[in-house]
C-alpha positions in Angstrom: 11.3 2.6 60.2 13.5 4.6 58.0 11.6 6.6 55.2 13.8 4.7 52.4 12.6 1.1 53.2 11.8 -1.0 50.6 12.0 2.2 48.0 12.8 1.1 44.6 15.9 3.7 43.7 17.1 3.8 40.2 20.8 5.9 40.6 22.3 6.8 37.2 26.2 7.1 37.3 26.4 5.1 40.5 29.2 2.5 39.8 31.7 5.4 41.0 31.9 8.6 42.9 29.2 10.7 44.5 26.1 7.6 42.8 28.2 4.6 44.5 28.1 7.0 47.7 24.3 7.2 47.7 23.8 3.7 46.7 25.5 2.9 50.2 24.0 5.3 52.3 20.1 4.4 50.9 21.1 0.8 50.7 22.1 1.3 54.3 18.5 2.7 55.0 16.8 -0.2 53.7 16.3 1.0 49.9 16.5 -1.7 46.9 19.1 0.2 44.7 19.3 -0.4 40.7 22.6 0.6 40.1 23.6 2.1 36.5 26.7 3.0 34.3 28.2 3.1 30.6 31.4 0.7 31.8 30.1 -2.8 32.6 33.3 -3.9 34.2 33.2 -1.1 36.1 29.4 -1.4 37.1 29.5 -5.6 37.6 32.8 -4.4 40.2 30.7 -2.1 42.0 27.7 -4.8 42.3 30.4 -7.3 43.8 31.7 -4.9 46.2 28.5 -4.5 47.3 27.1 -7.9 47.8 30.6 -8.2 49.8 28.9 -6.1 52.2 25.5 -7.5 52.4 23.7 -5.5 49.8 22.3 -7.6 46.5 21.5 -4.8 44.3 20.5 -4.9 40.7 22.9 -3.7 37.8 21.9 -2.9 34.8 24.6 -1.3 32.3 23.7 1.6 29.8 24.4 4.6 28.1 21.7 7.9 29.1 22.4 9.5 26.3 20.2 6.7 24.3 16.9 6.4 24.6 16.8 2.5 24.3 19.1 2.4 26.7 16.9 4.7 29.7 13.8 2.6 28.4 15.5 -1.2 29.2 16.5 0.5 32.4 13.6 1.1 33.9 11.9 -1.9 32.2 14.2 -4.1 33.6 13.7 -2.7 36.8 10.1 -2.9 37.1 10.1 -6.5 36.0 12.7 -6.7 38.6 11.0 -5.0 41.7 7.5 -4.1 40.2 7.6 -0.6 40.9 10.2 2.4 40.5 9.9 5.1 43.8 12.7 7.3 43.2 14.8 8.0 40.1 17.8 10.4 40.9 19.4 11.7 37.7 23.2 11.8 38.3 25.2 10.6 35.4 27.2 13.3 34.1 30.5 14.2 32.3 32.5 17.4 32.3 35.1 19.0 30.4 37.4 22.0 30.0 38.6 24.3 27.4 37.0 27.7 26.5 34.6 28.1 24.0 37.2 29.2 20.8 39.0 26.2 21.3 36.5 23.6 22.2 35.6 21.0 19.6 32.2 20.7 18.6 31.1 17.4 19.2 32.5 18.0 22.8 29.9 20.4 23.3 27.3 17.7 22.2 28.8 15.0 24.2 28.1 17.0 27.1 24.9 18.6 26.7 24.2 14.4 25.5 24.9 12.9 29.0 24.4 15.7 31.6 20.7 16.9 30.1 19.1 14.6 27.7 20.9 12.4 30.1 18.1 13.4 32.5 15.5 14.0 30.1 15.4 10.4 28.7 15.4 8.2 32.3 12.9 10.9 33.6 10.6 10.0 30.5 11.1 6.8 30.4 10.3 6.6 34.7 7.5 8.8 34.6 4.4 6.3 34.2 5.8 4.1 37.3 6.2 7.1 39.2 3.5 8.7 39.1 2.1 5.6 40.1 4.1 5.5 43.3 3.8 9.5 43.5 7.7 9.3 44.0 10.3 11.3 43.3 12.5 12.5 40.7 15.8 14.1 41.7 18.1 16.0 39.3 22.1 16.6 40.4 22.6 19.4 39.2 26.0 22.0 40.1 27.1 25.4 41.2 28.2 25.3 37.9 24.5 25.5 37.1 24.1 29.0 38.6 26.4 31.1 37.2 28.2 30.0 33.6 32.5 29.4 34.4 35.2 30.1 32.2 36.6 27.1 30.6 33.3 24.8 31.6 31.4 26.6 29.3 29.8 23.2 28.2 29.1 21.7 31.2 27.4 25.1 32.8 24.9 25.1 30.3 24.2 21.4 30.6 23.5 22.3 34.2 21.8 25.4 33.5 19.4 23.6 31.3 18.1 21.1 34.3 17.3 24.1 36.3 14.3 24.7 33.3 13.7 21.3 33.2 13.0 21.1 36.6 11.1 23.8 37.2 8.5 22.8 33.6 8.2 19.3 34.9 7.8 20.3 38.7 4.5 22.3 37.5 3.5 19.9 34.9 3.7 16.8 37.4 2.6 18.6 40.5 -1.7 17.1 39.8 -0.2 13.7 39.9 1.5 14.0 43.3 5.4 13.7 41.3 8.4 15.2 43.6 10.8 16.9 41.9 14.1 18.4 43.0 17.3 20.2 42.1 20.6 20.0 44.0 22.8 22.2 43.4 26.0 20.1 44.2 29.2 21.9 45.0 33.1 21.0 44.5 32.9 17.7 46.4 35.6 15.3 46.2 36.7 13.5 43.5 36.5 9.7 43.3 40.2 8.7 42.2 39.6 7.6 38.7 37.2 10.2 37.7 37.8 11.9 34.2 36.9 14.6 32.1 37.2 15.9 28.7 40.1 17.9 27.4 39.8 20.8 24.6 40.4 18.1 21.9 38.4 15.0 23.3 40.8 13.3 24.9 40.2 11.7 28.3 42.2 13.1 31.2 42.0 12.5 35.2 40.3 15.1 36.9 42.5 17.9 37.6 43.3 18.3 41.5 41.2 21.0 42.7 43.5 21.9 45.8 42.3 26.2 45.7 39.4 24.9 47.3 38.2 22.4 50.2 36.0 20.4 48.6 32.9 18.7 50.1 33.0 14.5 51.0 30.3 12.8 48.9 28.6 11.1 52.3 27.6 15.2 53.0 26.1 15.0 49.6 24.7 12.0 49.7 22.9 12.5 53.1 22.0 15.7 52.0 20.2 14.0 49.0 18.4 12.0 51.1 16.7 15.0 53.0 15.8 16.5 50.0 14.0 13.4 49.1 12.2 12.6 52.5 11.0 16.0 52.8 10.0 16.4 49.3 12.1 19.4 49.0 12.2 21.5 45.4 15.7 23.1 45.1 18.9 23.4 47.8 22.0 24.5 47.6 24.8 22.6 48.9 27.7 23.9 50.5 28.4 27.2 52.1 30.4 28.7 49.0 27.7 27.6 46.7 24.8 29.1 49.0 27.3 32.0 48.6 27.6 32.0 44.7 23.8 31.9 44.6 23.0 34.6 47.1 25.6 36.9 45.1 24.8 36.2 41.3 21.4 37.1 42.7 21.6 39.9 44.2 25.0 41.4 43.1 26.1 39.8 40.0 28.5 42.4 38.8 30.7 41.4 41.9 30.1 37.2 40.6 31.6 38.3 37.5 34.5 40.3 38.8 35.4 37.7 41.1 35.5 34.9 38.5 37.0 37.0 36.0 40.0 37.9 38.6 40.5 34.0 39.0 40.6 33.6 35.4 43.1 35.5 34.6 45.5 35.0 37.2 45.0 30.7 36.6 44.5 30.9 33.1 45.5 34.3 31.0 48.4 34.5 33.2 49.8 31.3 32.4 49.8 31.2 28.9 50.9 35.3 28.5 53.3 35.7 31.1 53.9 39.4 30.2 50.1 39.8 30.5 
């Protein structure tokens, strides 16, 4: 019998990308999966294309970045299926623009969704949980390990769950509480994933074609090991695992690297005599 059946899997940000991915793949393994997003057309679509494929999972719409909104989730979900096992923390929204130009409340949106965006659900989970001695799993990002130019924002929102994770790993540890970290790597983009611009606006994800990114299935069975064997923190990809190993060990080299890609993709472009 597969480790996931009959676990009670609350996936924030699932109605698209890398959450809809995992939803399958536990689904698959026999999980009940509550899915959860901010768009309700967008989530009720994801429910149907689901229960077109056998799966009757539970939808339940909200924003993370309110704390009403995390409560009712997981409420609704234990009135639902009486119990919560496994609450994986992967809503999340990036942007781009360096710091100078960045408008404030950009900054806030992010550090909103991607961290108290964990913060709230994880609160809000942690009585049922504890209960179930289940697991809580943050998605974190290579971005997480080393701050990027232009993602300022989002590097510290992913920096930040690496504390998180680590005081709440120690704090939950008497009540038998998993807790992990993945480190997720460039993985490839669902097509109508967006981002913030400098000003706020909502763009499509640029194409990242410097790099081969990962497919979310990798990430999503990856995930799914973490879970069964209780795993703390991992890595994903071979360039991340490389990232790590170097900002540890010889960070001077990190920063020359990144600092040599900035300025032939970015400085370059707008000072062409530079």
């Amino acid at each position: 019998m597969s480790y996931f059946q009959d676990k009670v899997i609350i996936i924030t940000g699932s109605s698209m990308g890398i959450g809809k991915v995992m939803a399958n793949k536990m689904a698959q393994a026999g999980a009940k999966i509550v899915l959860n997003g901010r768009n309700k057309e967008r989530l009720r679509k994801t429910q149907e294309d689901f229960r077109d494929k056998g799966f009757d999972m539970l939808a339940i719409d909200g924003d993370v970045s309110k704390v009403a909104d995390c409560q009712r989730l997981i409420d609704e979900t234990v009135a639902a299926h009486g119990k919560v096992d496994v609450l994986i923390n992967n809503a999340g929204i990036s942007m781009e623009g360096t710091v100078s130009e960045l408008q404030p409340d950009i900054f806030k949106k992010v550090m909103d969704v991607n961290f108290l965006g964990s913060v709230y659900p994880t609160q809000a989970a942690l009585p049922h949980l504890r209960k179930s001695k289940g697991h809580v799993i943050f998605i974190g990002s290579a971005a997480g390990i080393r701050g990027l130019p232009r993602y300022a924002a989002y590097s510290a929102s992913k920096m930040a769950l690496t504390a998180l994770a680590e005081s709440l790993r120690m704090e939950e540890a008497r009540h038998g509480l998993h807790v992990g970290l993945a480190y997720v790597g460039f993985t490839e983009n669902d097509p109508d994933k967006t981002i913030y611009d400098k000003d706020g606006n909502i763009i499509p994800q640029p194409k990242r074609d410097f790099i081969k990114a990962e497919p979310p299935e990798n990430v999503a069975r990856r995930i799914m090991t973490m879970i069964e064997s209780r795993r703390f923190k991992q890595v994903f990809t071979i360039l991340g695992q490389l990232n790590a190993w170097v900002n540890r060990w010889i960070p001077s080299v990190g920063e020359w690297v990144l600092a040599r890609n900035y300025k032939k993709n970015f400085l370059s472009a707008e000072e062409p005599g530079r």
